[in-house]
C-alpha positions as CSV (number, residue, x, y, z in Angstrom):
1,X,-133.3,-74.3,-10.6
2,X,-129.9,-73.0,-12.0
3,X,-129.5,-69.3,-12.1
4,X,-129.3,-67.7,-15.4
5,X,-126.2,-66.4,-16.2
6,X,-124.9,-63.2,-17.2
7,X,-122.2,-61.0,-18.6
8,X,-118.7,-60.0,-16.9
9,X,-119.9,-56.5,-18.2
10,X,-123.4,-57.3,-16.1
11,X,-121.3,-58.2,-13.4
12,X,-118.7,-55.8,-12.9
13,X,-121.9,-53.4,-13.5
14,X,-124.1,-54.8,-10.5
15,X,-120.7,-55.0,-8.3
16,X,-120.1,-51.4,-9.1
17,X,-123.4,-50.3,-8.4
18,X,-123.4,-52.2,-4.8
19,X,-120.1,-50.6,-4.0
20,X,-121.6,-46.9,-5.0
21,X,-124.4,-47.7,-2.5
22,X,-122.9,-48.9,0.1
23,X,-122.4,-46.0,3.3
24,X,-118.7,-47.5,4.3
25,X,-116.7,-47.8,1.1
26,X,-118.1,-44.4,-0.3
27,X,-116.1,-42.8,2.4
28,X,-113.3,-45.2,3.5
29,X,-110.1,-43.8,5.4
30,X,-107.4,-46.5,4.8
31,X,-103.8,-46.2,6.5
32,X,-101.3,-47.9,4.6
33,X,-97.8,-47.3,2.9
34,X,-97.2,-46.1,-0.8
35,X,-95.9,-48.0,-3.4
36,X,-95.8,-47.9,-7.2
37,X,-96.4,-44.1,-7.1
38,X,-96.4,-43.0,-10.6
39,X,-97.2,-39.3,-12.1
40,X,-98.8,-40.0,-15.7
41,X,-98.7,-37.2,-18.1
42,X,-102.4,-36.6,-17.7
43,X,-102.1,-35.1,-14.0
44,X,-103.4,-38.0,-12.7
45,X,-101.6,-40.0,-9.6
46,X,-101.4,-44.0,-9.5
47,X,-100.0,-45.7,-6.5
48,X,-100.7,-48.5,-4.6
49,X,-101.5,-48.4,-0.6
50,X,-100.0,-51.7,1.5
51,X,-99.5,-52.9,4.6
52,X,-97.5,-56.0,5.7
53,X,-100.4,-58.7,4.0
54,X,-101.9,-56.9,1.4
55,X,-102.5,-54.0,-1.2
56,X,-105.2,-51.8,-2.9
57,X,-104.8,-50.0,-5.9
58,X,-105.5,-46.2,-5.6
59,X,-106.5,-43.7,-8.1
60,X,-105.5,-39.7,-7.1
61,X,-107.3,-37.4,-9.7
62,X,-105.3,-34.0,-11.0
63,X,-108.4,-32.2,-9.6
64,X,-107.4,-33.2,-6.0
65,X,-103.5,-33.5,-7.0
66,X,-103.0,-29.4,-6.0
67,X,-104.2,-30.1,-2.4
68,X,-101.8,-32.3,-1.4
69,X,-98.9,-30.6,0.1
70,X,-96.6,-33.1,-0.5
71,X,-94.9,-34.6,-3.4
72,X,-95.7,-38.5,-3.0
73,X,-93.4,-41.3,-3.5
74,X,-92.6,-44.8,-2.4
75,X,-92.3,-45.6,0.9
76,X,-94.5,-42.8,2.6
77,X,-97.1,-43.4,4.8
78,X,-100.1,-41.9,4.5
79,X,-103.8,-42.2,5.3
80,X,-106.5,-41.6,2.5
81,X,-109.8,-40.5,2.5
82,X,-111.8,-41.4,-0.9
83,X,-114.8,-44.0,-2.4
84,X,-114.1,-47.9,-3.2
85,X,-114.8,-47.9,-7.1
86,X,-114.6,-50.6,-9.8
87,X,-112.5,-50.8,-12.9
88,X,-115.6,-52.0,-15.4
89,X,-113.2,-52.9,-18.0
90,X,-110.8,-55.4,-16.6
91,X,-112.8,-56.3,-13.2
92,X,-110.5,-54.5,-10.7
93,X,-111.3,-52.6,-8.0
94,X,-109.5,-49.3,-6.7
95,X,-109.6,-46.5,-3.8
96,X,-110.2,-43.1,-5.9
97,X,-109.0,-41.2,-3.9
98,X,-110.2,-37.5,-2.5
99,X,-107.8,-36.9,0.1
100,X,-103.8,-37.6,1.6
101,X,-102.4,-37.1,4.5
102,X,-98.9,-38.1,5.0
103,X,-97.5,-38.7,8.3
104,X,-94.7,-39.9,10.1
105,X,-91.2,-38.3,10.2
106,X,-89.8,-40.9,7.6
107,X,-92.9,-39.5,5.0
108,X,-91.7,-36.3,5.7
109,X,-88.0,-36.8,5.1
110,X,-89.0,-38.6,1.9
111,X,-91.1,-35.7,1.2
112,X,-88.2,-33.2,1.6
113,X,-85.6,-35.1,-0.4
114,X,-88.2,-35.7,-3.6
115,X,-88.6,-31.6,-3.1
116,X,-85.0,-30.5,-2.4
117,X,-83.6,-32.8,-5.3
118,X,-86.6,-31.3,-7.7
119,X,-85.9,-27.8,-7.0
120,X,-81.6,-28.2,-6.7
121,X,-82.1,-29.7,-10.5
122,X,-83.8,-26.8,-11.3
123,X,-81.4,-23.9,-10.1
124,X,-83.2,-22.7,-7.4
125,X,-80.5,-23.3,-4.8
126,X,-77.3,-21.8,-6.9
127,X,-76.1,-19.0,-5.4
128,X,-76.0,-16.9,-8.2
129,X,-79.5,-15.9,-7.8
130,X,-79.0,-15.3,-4.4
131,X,-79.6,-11.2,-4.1
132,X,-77.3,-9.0,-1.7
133,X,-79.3,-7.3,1.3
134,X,-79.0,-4.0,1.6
135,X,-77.0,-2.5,4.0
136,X,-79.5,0.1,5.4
137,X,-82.9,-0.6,4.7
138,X,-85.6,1.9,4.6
139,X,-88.0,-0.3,5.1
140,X,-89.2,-3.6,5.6
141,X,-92.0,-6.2,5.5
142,X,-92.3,-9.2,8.4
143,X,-94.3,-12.2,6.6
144,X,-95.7,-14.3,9.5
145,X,-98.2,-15.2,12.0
146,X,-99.3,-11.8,13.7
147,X,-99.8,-13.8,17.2
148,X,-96.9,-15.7,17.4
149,X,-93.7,-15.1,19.5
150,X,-91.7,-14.7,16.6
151,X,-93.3,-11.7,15.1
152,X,-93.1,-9.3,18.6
153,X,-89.0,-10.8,18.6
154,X,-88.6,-9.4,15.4
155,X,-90.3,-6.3,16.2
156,X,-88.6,-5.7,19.3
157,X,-85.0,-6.7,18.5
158,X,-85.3,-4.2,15.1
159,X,-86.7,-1.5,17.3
160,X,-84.1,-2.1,19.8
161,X,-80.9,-1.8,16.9
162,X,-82.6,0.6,15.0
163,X,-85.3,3.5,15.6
164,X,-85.0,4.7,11.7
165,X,-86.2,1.7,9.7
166,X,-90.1,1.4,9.2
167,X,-91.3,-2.6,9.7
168,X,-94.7,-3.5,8.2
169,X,-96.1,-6.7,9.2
170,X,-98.5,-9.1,6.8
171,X,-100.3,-11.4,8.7
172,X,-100.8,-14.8,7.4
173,X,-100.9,-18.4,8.2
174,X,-97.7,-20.4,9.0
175,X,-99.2,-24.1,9.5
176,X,-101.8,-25.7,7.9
177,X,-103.1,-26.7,4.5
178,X,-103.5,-23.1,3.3
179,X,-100.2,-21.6,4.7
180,X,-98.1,-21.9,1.6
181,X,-100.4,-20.8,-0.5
182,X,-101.0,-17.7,2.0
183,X,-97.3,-16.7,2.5
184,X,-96.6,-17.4,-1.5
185,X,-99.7,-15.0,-2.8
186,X,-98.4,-12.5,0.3
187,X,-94.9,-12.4,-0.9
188,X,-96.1,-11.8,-4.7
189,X,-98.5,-9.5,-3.9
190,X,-95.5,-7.2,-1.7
191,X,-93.5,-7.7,-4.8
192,X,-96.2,-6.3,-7.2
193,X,-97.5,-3.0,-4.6
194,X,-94.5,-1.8,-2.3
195,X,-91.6,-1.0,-4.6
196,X,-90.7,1.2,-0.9
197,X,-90.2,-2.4,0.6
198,X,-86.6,-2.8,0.1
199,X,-86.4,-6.3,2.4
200,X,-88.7,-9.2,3.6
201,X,-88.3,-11.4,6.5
202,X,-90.4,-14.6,6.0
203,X,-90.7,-17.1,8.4
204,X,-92.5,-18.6,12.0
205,X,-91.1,-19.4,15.6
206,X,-90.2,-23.4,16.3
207,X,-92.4,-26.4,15.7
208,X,-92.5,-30.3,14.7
209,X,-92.1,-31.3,11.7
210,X,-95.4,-31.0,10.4
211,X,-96.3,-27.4,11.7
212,X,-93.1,-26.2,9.7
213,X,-93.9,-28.0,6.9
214,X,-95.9,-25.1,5.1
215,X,-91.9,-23.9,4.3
216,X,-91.0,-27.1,2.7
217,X,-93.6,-26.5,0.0
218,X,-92.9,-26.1,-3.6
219,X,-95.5,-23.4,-4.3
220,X,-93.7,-21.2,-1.3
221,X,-90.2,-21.9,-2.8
222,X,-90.9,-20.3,-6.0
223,X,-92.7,-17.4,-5.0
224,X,-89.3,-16.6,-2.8
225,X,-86.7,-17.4,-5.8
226,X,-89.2,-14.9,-8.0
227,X,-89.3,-12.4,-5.5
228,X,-87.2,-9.1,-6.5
229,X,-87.8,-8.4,-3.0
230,X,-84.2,-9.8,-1.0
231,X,-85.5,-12.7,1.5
232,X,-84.3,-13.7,4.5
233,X,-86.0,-17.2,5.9
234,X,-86.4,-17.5,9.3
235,X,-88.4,-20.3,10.0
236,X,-88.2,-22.2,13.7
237,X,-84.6,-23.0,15.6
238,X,-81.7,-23.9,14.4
239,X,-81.5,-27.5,14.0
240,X,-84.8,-26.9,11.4
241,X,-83.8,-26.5,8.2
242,X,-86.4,-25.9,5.5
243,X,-86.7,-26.2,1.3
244,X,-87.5,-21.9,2.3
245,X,-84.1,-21.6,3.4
246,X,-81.9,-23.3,0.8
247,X,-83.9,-20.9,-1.9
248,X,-84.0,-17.9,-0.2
249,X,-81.1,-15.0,-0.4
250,X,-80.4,-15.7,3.1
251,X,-80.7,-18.4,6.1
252,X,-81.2,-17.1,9.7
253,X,-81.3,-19.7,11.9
254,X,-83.9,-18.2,14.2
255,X,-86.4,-15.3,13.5
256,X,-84.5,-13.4,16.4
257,X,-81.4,-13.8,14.3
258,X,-83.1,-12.4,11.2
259,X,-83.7,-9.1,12.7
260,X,-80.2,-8.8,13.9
261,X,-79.4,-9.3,9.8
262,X,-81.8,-6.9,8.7
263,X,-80.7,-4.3,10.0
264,X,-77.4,-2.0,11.3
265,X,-77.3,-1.4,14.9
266,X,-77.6,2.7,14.9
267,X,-76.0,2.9,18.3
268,X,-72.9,1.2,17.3
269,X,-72.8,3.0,13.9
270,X,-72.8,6.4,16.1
271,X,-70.0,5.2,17.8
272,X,-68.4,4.1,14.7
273,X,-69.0,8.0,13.2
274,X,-67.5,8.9,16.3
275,X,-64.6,6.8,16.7
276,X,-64.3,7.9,12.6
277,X,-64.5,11.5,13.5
278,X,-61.8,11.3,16.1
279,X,-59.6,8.9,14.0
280,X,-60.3,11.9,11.1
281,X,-59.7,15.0,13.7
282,X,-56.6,13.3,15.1
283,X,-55.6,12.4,11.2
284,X,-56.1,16.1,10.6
285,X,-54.1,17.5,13.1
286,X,-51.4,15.7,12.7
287,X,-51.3,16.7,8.9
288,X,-50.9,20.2,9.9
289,X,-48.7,19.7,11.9
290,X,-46.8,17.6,9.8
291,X,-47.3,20.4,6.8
292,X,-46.5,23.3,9.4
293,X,-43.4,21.4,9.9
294,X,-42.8,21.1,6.3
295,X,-43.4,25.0,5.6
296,X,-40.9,25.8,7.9
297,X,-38.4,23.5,6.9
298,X,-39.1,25.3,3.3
299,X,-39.0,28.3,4.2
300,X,-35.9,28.2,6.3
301,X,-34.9,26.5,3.3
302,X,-35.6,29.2,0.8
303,X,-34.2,31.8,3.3
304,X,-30.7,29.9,3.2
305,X,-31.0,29.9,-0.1
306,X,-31.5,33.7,-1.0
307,X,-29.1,34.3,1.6
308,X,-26.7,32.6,-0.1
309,X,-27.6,33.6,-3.8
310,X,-27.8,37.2,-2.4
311,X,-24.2,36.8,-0.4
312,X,-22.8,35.0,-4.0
313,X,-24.3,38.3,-5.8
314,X,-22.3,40.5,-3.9
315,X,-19.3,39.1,-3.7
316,X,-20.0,39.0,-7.6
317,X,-20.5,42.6,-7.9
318,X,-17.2,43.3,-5.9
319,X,-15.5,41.5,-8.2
320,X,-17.1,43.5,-11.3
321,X,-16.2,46.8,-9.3
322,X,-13.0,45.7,-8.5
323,X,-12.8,44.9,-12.6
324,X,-14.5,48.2,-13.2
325,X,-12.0,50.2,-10.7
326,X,-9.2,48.6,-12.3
327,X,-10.0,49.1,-15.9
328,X,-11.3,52.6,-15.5
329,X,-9.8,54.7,-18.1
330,X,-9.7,57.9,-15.8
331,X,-7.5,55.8,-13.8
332,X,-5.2,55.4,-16.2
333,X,-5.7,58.7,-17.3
334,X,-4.3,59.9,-13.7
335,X,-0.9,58.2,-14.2
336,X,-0.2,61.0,-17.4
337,X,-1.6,58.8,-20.1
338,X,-3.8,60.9,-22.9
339,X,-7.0,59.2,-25.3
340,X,-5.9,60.3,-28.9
341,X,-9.5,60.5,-30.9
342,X,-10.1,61.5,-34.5
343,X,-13.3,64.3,-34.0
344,X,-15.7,61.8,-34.9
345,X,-14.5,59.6,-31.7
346,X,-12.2,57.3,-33.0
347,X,-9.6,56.0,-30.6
348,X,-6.4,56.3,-32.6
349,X,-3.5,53.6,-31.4
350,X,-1.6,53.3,-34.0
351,X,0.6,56.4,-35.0
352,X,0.6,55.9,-38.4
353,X,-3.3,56.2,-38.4
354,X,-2.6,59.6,-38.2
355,X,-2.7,62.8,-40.8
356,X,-0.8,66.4,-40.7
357,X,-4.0,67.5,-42.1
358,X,-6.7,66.6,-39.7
359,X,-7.4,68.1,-36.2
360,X,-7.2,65.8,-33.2
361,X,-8.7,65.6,-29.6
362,X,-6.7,64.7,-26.6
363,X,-8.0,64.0,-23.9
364,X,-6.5,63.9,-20.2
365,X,-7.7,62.8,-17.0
366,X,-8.8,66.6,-16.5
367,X,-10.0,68.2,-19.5
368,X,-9.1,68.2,-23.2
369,X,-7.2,69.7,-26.2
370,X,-7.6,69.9,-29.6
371,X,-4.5,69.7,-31.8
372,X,-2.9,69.1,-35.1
373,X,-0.1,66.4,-36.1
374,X,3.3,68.8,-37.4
375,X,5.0,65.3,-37.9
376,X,4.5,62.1,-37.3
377,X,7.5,59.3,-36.4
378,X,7.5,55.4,-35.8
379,X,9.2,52.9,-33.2
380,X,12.0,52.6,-35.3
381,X,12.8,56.9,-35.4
382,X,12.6,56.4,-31.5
């Protein structure tokens, strides 16, 4: 007897409901390769998995889209976890998919490119929002594993340069799903309750690929380009190079060689002082003895120079004597020559300034006479 026959919809409706039964594709982990990876504007992530024969299409929900740690594109390949599921409408089936793990060191590089050209579009590389570190911190804060080798080389080598600065250290995870997540909400929440926290060191010892992948994360980039907080990324040797490092302010290539940065070296700034004093005492010295020198030289200066006006002065007021000597009218008086004066003191030179009827003093170089003119003559009666 011929079976009765039904709808597509009744079809694609019993196939769906003996797919959500079965144990196996409820829960399938398929390996493949991603192709076709498209982000719609929903949240939601399409992409095909494929290996060298086939393909299934795969369905990545926005609710699941913020734990995977990587941004996916073509050419990655990656294992899913997730349930076999039918596309009622147009008959197709699909992986919706729960969970992604990438691996392989091609995924990764993938990864990293996708991330680094993302970000570099954005700014977050351009060094002029790369912050100065300060020259002598007061304090700092170590974001990293608190068991891990690179935390006590950090320790030690800032103990051993410097026994002023304080170091507080904030534990957190360095690999692993939750890592980024960790270090970004650690570095935000330094930024928001130490404003005494003037530098942060953020990184982990050496690893592969996928245990210092935690740095190569976008959520971890941002939180170090919006830190106020100066970073300096140290994360693993270096030949590793992580998305961390081209955003923070500065790249140490080991956490060993971010505590040599951090900090001045307080021994060799004491011998700097000192080498500064002595450059500075020496400097001194010299100056006074230079300006000693110079006193000297003015003063012996000045002396030969009063000597000399003093010498000029005299020899000046010889000459004035001499003048004096010469010009002395007692002098002249001593060679019998008289001073005729009216009696109110005028110096008569001229004979016919005189009058028969006036009185008149002479005076000689001893004494003097008071006398009268009788009669008075000119060079002619002489």
């Amino acid at each position: 007897m011929p079976l009765k026959p039904i709808s597509v919809s009744q079809l694609n409706e019993y196939i769906s409901r003996v797919l959500g039964t079965d144990p196996l594709l409820g829960n399938v982990v398929v390996h493949g390769e991603a192709s076709g990876v498209k982000y719609h504007s929903s949240g939601h992530v399409y992409f095909s998995l494929v290996d060298g024969f086939s393909k299934i299409n795969c369905f990545l929900p926005r609710d699941y889209v913020a734990d995977v740690h990587y941004e996916l594109a073509d050419g990655m390949e990656m294992t899913i976890t997730g349930a076999v599921s039918v596309f009622k409408k147009n008959g197709t089936y699909s992986i919706y998919v729960k969970h992604v793990e990438v691996s392989g060191e091609g995924s990764l590089a993938i990864a990293f490119e996708k991330m680094k050209a993302k970000l570099d579009a954005e700014g977050l590389f351009d060094k002029s929002h790369k912050k100065p570190l300060p020259a002598f911190p007061r304090k700092i804060g170590v974001v990293t594993s608190n068991t891990g080798a690179a935390v006590k080389d950090i320790l030690k080598i800032i103990k051993s340069r410097n026994d002023i600065v304080d170091v507080v250290v904030f534990p957190v995870l360095v690999q692993g799903d939750a890592a980024a997540n960790q270090i970004a909400g650690t570095i935000r929440y330094i930024n928001q309750n130490f404003d005494d926290i003037e530098l942060l060191i953020v990184g982990r010892g050496g690893g592969s690929a996928e245990d210092l992948w935690a740095f190569n994360e976008e959520v971890l980039a941002r939180s170090i380009f919006d830190s106020e907080i100066p970073v300096i990324s140290a994360v693993g040797h270096e030949i590793d190079f992580t998305i961390s490092d081209m955003v923070s302010d500065v790249r140490a290539e080991t956490p060993t060689a971010a505590a040599q940065m951090a900090v001045p070296d307080t021994s060799e700034l004491k011998r700097q002082i000192d080498d500064l004093r002595i450059q500075m005492y020496t400097q001194l010295k010299n100056n006074v003895m230079y300006n000693s020198l110079m006193v000297e030289n003015l003063i012996r200066e000045m002396k030969d120079l009063l000597e000399s006006k003093i010498k000029a002065s005299k020899n000046e007021l010889e000459n004035y004597k001499l003048l004096l000597t010469e010009n002395d009218p007692r002098r002249i008086l001593g060679n019998g020559y008289s001073i005729v004066e009216t009696m109110e003191g005028n110096v008569i030179t001229d004979a016919a300034a005189l009058n028969t009827e006036n009185d008149y003093r002479l005076t000689f170089r001893k004494g003097f006479a008071i006398c009268n003119i009788k009669e008075i003559g000119s060079d002619e009666d002489a």
